[in-house]
N, CA, C and O of each residue as an XYZ file, in Angstrom:
916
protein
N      53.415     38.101     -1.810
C      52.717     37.406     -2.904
C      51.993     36.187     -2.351
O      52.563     35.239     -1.811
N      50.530     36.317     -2.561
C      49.777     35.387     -2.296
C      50.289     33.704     -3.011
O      50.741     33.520     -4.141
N      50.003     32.510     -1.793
C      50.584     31.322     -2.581
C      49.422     30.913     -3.258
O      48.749     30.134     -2.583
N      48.892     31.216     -4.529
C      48.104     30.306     -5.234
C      48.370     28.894     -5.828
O      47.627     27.912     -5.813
N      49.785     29.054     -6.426
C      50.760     28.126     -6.546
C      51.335     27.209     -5.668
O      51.202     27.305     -4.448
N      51.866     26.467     -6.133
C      52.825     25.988     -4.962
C      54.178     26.258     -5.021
O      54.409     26.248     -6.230
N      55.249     26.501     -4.420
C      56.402     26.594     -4.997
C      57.218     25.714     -4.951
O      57.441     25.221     -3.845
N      57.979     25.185     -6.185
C      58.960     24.052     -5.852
C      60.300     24.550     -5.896
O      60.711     25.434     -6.648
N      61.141     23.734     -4.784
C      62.311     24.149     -5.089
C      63.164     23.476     -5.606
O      63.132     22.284     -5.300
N      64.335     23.961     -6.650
C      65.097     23.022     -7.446
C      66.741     22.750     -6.788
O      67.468     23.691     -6.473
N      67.018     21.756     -6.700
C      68.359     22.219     -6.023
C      69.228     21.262     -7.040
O      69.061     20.042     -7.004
N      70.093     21.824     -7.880
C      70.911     21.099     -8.794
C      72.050     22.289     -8.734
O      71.920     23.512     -8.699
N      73.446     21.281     -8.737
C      74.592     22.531     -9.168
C      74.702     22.452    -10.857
O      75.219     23.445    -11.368
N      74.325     21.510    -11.661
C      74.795     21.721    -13.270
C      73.606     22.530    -13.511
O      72.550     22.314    -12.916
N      73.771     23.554    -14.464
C      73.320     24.428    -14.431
C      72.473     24.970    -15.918
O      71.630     25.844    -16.119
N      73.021     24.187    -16.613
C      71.961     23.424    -17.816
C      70.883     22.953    -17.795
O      69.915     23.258    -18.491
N      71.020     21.679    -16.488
C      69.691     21.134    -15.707
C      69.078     22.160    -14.969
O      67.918     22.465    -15.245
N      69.554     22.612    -14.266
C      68.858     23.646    -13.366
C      68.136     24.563    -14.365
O      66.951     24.881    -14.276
N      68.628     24.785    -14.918
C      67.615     25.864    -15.769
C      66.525     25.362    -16.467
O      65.510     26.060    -16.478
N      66.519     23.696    -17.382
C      65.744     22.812    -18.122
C      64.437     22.449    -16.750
O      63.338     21.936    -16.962
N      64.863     22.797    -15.683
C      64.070     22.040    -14.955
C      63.271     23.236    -14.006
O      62.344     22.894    -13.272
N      63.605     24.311    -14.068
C      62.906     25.208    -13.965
C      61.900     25.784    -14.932
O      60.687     25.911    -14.765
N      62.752     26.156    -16.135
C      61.584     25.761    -17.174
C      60.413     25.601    -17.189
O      59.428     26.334    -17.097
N      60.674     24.096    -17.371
C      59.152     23.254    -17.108
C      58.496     23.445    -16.125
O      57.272     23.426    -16.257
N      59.079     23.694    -14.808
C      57.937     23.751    -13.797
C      57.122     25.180    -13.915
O      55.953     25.391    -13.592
N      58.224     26.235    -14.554
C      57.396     27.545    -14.267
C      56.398     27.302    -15.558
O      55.467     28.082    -15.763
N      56.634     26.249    -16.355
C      55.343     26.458    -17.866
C      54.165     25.491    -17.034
O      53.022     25.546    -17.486
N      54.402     24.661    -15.901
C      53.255     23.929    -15.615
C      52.476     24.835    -14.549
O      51.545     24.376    -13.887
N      53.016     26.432    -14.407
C      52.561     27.069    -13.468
C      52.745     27.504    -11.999
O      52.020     28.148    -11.240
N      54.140     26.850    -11.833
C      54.244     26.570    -10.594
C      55.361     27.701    -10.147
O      56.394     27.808    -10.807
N      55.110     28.548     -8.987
C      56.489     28.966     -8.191
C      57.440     28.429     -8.506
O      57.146     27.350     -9.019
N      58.935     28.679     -8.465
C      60.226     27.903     -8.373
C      61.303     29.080     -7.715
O      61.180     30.298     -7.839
N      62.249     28.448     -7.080
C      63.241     28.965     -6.576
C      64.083     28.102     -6.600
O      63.748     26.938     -6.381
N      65.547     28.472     -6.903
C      66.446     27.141     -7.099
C      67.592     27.133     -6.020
O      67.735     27.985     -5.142
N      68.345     26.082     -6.222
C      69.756     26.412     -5.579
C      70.356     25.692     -6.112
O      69.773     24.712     -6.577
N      72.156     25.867     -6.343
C      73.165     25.097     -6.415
C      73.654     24.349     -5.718
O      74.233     23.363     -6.174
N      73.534     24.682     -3.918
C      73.978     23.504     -3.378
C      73.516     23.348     -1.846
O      72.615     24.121     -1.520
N      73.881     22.670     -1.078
C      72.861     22.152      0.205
C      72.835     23.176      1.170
O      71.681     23.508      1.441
N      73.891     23.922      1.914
C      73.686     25.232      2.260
C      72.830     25.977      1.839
O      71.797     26.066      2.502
N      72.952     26.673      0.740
C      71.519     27.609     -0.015
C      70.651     26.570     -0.063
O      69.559     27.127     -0.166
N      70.475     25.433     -0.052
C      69.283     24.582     -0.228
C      68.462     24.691      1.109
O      67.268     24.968      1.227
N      69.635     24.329      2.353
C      68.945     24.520      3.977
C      68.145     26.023      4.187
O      67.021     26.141      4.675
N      68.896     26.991      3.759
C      68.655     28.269      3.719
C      67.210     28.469      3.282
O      66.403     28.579      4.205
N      66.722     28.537      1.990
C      65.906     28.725      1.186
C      64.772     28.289      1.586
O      63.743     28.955      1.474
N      64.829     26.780      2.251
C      63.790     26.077      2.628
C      63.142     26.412      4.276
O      61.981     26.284      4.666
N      64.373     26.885      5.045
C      64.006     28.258      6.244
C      63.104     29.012      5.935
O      61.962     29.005      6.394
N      63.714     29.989      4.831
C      63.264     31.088      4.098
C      61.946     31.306      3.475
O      61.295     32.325      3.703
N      61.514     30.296      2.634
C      60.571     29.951      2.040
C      59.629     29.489      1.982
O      58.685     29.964      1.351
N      59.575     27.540      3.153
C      58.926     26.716      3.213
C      58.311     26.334      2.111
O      57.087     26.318      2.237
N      58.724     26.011      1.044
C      58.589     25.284     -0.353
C      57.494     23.961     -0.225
O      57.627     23.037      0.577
N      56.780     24.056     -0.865
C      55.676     23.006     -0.864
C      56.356     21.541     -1.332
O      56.014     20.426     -0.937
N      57.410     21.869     -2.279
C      57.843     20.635     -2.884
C      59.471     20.648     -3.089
O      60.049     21.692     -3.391
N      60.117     19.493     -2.915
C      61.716     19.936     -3.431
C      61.979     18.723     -4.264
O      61.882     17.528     -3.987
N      62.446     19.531     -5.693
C      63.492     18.550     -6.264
C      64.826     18.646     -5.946
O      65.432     19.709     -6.077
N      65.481     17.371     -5.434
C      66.569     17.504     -5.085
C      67.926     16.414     -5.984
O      67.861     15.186     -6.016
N      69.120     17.288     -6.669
C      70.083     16.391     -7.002
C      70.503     15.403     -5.829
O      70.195     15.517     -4.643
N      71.203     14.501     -6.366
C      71.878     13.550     -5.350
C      73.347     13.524     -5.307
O      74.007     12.930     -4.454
N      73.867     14.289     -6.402
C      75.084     14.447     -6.454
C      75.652     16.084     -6.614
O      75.804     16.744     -7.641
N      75.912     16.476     -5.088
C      75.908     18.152     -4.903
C      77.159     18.351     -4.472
O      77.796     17.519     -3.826
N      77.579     19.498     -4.819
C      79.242     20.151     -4.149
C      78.877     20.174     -2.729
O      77.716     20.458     -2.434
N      80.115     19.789     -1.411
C      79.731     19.837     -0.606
C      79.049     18.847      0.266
O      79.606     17.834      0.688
N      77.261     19.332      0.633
C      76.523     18.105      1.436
C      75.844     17.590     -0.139
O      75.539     18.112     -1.211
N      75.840     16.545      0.354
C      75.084     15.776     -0.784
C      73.262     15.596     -0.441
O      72.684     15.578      0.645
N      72.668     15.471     -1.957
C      71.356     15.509     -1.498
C      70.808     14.740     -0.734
O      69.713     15.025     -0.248
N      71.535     13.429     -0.414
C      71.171     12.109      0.822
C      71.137     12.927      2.012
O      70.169     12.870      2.771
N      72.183     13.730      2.244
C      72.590     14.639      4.044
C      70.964     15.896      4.491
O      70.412     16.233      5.539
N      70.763     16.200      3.038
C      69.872     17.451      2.736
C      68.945     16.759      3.008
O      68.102     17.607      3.298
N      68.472     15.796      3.128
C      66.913     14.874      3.047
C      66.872     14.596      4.159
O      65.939     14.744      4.947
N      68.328     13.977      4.394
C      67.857     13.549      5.802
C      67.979     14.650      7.130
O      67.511     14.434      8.248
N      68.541     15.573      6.816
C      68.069     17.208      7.761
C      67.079     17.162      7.665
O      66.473     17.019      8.727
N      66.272     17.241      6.430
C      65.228     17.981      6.546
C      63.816     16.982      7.257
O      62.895     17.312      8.004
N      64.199     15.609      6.588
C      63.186     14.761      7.417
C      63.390     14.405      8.775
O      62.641     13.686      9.437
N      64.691     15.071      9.251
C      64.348     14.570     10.671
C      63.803     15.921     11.820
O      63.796     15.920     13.051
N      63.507     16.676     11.137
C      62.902     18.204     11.880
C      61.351     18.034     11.561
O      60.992     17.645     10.449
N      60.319     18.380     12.710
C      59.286     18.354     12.516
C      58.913     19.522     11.308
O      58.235     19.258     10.315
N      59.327     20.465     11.521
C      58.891     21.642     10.038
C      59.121     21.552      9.537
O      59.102     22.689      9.066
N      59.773     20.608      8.432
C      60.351     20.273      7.278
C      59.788     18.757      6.677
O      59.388     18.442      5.557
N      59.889     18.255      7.486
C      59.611     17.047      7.223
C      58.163     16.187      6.404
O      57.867     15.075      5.968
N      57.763     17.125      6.516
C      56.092     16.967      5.665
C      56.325     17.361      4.363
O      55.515     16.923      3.545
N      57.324     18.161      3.891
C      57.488     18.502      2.636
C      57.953     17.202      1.603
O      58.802     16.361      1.900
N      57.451     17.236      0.766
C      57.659     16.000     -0.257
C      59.015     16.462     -0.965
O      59.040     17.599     -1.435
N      60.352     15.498     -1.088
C      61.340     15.555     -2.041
C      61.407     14.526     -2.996
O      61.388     13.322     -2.741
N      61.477     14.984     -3.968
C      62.075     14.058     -5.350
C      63.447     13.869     -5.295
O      64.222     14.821     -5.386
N      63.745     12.944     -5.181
C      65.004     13.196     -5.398
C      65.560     12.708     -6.659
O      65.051     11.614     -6.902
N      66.546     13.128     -7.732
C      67.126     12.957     -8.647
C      68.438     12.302     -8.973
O      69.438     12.896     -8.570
N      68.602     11.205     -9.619
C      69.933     10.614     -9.431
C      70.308      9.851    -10.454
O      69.460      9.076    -10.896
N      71.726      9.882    -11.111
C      71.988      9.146    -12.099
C      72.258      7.684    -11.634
O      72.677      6.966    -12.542
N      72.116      7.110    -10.472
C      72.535      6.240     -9.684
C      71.180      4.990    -10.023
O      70.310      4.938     -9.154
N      71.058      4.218    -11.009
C      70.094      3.545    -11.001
C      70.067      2.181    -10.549
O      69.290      1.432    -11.141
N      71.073      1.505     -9.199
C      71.012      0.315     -8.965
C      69.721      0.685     -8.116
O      69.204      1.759     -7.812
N      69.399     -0.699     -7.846
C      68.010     -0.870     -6.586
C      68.479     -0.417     -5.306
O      67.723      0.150     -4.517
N      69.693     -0.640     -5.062
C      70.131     -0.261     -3.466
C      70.171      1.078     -3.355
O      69.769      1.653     -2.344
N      70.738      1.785     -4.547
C      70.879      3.413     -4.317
C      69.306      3.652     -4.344
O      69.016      4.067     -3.222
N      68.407      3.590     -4.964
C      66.855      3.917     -4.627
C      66.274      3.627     -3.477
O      65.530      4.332     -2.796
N      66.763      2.236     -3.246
C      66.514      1.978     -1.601
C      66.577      3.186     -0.255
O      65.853      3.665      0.617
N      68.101      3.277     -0.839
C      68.801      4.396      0.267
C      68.360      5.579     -0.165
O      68.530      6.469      0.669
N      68.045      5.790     -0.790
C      67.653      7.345     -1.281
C      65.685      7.472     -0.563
O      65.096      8.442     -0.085
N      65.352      6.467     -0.733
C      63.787      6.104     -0.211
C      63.765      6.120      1.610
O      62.959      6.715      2.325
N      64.954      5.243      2.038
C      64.734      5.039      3.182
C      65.859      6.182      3.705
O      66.420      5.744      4.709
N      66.291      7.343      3.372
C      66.579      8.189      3.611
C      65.768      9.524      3.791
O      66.150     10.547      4.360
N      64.230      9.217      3.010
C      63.154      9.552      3.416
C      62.382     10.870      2.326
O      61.463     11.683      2.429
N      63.608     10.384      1.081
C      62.395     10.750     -0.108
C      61.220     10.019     -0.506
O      60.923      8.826     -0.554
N      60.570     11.238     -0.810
C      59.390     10.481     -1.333
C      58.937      9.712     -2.764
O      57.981      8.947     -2.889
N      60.006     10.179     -3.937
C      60.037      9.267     -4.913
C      61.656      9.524     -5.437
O      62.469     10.292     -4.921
N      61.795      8.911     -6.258
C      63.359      8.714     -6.701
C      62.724      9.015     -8.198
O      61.606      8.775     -8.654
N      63.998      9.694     -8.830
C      63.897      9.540    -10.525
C      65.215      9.471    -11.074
O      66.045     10.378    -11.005
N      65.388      8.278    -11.663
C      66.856      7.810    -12.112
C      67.291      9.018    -13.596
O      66.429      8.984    -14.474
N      68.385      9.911    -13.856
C      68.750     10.584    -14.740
C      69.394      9.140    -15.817
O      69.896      8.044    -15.567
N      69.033      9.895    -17.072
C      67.993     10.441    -17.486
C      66.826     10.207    -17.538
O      66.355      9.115    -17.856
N      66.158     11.254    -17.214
C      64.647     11.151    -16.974
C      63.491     11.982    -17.951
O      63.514     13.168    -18.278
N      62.676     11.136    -18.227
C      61.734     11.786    -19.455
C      61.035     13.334    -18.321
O      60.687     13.162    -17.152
N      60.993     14.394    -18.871
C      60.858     15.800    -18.481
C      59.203     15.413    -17.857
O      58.955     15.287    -16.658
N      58.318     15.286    -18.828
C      56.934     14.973    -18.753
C      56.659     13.857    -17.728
O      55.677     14.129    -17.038
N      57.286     12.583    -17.403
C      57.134     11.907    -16.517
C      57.487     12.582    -14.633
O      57.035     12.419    -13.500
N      58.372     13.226    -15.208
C      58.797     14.223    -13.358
C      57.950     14.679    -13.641
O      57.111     13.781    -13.711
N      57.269     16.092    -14.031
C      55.887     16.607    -14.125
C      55.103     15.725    -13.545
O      54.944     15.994    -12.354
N      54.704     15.046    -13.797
C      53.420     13.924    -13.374
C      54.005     13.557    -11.757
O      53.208     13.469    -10.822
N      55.233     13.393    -11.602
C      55.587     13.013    -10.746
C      55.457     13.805     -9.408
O      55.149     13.438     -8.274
N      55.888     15.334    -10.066
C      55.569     16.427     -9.171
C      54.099     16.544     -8.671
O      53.712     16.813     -7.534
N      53.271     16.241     -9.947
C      52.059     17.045     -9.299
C      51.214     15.854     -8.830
O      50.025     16.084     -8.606
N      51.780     14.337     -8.616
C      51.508     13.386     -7.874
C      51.511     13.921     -6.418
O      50.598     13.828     -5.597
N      52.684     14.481     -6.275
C      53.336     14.339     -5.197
C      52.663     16.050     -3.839
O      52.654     16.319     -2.638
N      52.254     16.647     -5.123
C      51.948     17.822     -4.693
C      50.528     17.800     -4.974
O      50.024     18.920     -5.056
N      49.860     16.952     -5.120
C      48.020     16.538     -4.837
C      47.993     15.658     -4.093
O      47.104     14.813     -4.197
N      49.185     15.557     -2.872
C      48.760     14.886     -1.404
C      48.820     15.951     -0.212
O      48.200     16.061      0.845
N      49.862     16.710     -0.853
C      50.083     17.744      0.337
C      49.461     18.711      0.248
O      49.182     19.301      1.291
N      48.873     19.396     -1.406
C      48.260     20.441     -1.083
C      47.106     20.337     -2.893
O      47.048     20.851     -4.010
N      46.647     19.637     -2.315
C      45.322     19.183     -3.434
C      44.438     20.227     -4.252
O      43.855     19.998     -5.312
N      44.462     21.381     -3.558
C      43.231     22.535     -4.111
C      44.088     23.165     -5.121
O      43.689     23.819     -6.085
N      45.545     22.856     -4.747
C      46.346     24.065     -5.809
C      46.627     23.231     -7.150
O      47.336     23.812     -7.971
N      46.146     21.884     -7.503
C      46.610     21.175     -8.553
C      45.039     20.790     -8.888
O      44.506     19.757     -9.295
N      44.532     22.127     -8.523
C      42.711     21.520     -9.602
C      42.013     21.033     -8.588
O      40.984     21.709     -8.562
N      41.959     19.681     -7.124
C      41.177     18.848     -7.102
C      40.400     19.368     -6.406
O      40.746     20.369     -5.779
N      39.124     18.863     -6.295
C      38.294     18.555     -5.451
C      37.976     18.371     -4.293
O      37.501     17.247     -4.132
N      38.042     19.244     -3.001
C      37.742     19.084     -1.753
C      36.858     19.308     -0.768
O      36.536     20.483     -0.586
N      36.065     17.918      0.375
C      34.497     17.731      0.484
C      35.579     18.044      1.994
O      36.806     18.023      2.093
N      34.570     18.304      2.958
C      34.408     18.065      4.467
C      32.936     18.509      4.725
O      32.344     19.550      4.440
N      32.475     17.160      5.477
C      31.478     17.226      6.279
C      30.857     17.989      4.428
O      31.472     17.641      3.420
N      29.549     19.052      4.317
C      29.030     19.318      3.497
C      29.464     20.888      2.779
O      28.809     21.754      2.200
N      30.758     20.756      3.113
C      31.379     21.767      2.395
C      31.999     21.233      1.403
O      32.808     20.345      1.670
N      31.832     21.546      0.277
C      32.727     21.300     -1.185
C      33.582     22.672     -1.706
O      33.209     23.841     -1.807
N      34.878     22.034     -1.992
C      35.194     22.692     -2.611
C      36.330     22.590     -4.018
O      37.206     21.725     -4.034
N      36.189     23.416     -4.953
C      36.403     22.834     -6.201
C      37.854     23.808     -6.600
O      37.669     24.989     -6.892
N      39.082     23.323     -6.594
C      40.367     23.762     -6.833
C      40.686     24.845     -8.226
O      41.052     26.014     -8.350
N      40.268     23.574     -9.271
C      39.925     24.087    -10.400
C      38.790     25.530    -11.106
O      38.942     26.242    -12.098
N      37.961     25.494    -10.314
C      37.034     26.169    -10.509
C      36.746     27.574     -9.751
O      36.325     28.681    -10.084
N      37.208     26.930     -8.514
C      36.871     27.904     -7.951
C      35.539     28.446     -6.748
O      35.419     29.364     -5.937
N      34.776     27.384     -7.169
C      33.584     27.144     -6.150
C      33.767     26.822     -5.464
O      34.771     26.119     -5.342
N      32.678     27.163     -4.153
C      32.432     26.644     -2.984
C      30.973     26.380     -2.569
O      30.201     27.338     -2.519
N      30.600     25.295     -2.305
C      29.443     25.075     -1.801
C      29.221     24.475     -0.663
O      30.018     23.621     -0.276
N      27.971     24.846      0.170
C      27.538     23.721      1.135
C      26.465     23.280      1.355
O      25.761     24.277      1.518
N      25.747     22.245      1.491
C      25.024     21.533      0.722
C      24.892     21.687     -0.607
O      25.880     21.525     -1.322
N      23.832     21.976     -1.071
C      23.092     22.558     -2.595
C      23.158     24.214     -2.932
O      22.532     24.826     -3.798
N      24.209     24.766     -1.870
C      24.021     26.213     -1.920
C      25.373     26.387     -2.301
O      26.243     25.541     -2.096
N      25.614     27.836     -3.034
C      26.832     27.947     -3.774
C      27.094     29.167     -2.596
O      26.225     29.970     -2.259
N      28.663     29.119     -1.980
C      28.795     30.037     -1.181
C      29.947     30.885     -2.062
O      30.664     30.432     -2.954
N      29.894     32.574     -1.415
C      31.128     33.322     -2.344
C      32.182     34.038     -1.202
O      32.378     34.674     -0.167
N      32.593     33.421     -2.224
C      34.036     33.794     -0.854
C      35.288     34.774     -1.899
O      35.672     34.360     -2.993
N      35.651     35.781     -1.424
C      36.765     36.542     -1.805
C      38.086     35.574     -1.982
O      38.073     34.467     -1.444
N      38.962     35.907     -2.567
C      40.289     35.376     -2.927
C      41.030     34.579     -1.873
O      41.346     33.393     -1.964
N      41.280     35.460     -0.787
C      41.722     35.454      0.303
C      41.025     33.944      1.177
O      41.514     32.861      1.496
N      39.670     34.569      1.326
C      39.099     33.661      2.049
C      39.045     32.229      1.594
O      39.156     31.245      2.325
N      38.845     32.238      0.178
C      38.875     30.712     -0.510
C      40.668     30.190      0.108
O      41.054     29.295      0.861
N      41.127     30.895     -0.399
C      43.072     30.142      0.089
C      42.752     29.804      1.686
O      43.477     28.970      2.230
N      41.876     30.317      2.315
C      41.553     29.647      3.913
C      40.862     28.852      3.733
O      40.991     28.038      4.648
N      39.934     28.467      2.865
C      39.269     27.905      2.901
C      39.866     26.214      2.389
O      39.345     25.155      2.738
N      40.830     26.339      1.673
C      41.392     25.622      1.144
C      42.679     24.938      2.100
O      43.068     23.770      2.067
N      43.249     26.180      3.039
C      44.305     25.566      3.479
C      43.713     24.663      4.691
O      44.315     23.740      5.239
N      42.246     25.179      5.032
C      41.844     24.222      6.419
C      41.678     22.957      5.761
O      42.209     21.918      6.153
N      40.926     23.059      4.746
C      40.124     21.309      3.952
C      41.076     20.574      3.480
O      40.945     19.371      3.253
N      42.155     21.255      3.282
C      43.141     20.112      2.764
C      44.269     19.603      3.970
O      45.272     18.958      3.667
N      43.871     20.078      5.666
C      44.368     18.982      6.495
C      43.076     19.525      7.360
O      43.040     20.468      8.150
N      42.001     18.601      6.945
C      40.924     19.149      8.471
C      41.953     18.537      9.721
O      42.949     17.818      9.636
N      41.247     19.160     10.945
C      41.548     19.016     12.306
C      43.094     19.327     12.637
O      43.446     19.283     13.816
N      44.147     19.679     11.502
C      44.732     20.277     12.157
C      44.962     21.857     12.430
O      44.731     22.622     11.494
N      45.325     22.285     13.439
C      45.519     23.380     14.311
C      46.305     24.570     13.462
O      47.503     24.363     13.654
N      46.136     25.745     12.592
C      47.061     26.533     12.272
C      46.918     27.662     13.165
O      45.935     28.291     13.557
N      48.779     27.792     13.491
C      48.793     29.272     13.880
C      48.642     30.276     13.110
O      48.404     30.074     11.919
N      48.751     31.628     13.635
C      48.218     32.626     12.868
C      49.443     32.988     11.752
O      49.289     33.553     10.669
N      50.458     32.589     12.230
C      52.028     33.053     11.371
C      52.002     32.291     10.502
O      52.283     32.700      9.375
N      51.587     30.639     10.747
C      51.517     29.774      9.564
C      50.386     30.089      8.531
O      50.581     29.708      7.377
N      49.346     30.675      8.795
C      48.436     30.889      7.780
C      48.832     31.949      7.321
O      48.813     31.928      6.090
N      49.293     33.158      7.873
C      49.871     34.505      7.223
C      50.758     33.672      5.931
O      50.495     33.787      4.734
N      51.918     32.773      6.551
C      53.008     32.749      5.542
C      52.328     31.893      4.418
O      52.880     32.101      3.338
N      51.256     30.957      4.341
C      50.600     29.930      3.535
C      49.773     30.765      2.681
O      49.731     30.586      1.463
N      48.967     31.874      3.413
C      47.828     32.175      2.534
C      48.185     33.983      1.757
O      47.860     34.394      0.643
N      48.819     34.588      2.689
C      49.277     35.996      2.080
C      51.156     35.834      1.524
O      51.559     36.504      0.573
N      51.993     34.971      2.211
C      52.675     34.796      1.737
C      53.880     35.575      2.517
O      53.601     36.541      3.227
N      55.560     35.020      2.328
C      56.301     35.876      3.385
C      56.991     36.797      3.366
O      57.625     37.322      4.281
N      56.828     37.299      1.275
C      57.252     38.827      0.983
C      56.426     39.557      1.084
O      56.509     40.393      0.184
N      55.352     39.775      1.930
C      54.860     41.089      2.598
C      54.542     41.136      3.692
O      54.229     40.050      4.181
N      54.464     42.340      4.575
C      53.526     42.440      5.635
C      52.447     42.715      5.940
O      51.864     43.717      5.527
N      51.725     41.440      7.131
C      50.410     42.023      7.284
C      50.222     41.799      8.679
O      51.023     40.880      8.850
N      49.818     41.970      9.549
C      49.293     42.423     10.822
C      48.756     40.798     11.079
O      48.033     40.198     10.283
N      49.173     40.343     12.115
C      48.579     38.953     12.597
C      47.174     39.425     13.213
O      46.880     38.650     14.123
N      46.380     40.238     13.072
C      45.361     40.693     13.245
C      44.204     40.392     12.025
O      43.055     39.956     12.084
N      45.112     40.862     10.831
C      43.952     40.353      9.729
C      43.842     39.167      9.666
O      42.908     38.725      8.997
N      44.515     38.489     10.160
C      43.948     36.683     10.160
C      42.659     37.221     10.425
O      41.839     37.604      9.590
N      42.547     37.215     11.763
C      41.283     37.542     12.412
C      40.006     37.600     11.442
O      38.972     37.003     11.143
N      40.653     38.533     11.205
C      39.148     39.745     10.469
C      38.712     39.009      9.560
O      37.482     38.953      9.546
N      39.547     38.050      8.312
C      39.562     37.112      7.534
C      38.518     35.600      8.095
O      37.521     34.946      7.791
N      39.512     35.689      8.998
C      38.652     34.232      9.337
C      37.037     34.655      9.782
O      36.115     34.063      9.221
N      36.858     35.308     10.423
C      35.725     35.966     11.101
C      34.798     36.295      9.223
O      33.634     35.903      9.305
N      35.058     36.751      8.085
C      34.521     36.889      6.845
C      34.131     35.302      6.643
O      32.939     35.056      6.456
N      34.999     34.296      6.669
C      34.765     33.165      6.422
C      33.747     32.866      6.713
O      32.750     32.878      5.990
N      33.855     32.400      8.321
C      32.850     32.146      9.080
C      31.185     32.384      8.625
O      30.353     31.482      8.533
N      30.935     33.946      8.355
C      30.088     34.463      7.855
C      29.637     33.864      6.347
O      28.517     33.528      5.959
N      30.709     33.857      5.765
C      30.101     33.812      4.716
C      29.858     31.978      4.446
O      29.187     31.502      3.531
N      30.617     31.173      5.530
C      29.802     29.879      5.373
C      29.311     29.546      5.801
O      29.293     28.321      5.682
N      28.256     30.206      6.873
C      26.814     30.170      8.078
C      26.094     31.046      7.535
O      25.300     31.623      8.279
N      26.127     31.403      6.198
C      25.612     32.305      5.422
C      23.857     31.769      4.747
O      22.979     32.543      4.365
N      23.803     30.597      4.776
C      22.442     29.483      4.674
C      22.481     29.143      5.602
O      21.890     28.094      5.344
N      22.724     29.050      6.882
C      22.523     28.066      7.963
C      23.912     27.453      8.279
O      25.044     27.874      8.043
N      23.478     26.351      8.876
C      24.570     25.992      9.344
C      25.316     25.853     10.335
O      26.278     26.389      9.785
N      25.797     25.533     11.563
C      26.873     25.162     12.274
C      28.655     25.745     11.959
O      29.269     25.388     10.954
N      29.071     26.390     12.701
C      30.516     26.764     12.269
C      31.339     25.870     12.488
O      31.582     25.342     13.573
N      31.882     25.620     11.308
C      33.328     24.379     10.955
C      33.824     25.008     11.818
O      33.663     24.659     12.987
N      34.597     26.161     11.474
C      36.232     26.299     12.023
C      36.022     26.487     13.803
O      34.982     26.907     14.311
N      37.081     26.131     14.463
C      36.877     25.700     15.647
C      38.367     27.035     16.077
O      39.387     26.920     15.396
N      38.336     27.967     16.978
C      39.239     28.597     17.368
C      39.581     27.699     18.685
O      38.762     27.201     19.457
N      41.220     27.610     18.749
C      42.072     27.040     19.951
C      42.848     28.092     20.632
O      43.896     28.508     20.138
N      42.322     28.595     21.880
C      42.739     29.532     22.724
C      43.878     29.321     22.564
O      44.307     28.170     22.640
N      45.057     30.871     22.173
C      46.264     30.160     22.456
C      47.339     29.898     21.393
O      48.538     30.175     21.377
N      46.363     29.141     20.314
C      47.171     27.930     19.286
C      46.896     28.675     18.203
O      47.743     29.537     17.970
N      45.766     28.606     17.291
C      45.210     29.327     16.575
C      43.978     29.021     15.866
O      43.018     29.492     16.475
N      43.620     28.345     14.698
C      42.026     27.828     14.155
C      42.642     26.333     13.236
O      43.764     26.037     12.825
N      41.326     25.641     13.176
C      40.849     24.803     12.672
C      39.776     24.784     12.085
O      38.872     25.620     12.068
N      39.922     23.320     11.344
C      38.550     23.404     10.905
C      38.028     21.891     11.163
O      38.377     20.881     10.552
N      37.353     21.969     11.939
C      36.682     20.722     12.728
C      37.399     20.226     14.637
O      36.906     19.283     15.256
């Protein structure tokens, strides 16, 4: 399954919440996969690479402080944005929960609609095209919401596929994806496809955005895999 979405993951053991909070994310559109506790939480996030995690702070077992700080101290994990959730509302527990290396704190109880906002704060830094916005490089535009692509004054058309490339380069120009990371980002890691159709894909791109002219963005790294710039 292609990621058009992003997927968040929920990790709560009460299970009332867990469900209230899945909910909402699947009505705002979003992937979800949950867990009860930090094991299946480590697991999942192997498994999955989740764009976003809400995480309890009070879990059977490792607690969500231990889970944060695994995950922020591994380079593949560590870019992922966590919320973390906590009935714990002194300043020091937010402190520690912050400098443990979440990216926002939300004291329980928490208004439903304010995490929403919070999420898709948090998930229009890391992956901007999938929450609507707007993304320029150099004189390529491209529009999340909509669906367009242009460069300069020219409207370019790009297949399904190719736009999710198109999207996953502009929303970190210059860095380097391998071919496994774009397989698992753009086709997704419940199916198979041949690290070959990258290829063929990117090579459509190409075409179809030197299609008016132009200079080719994406930059192939012998070796590593493509960029774009």
């Amino acid at each position: 399954m292609a990621k058009d979405q992003p997927t968040v993951l929920v990790v709560e053991d009460e299970a009332a919440q867990r469900e209230m909070l899945c909910y909402n994310l699947l009505s705002e559109g979003f992937d979800v996969i949950q867990a009860e506790d930090g094991d299946e939480a480590i697991l999942l996030v192997a498994e999955t690479n989740p764009d976003l995690i809400v995480l309890d702070w009070m879990l059977p077992g490792m607690s969500g402080i231990e889970i944060c700080r695994r995950l922020k101290s591994r380079a593949e994990t560590r870019a992922i944005p966590v919320i973390m959730l906590s009935a714990r509302s002194e300043e020091v527990d937010k402190v520690r929960g912050l400098e443990t290396g979440a990216d926002d704190y939300v004291v329980k109880p928490y208004s439903v609609k304010e995490l929403m906002a919070r999420v898709r704060n948090q998930l229009r830094r890391v992956r901007p095209a999938s929450v609507g916005q707007v993304l320029t490089y150099d004189d390529i535009t491209l529009d999340g919401e909509t669906h367009r692509v242009t460069r300069g004054d020219q409207p370019i058309k790009l297949g399904p596929t190719e736009f999710r490339l198109l999207a996953t380069f502009m929303e970190k120009p210059g860095r380097v994806w391998a071919r496994e990371q774009l397989l698992d980002r753009v086709w997704g890691r419940d199916i198979y496809v041949d690290s070959r159709t990258v290829d063929v894909h990117i090579g459509r791109l190409r075409k179809s955005l030197c299609s008016n002219g132009g200079t080719d963005p994406l930059r192939t790294v012998r070796g590593a895999g493509y960029a774009l710039g």
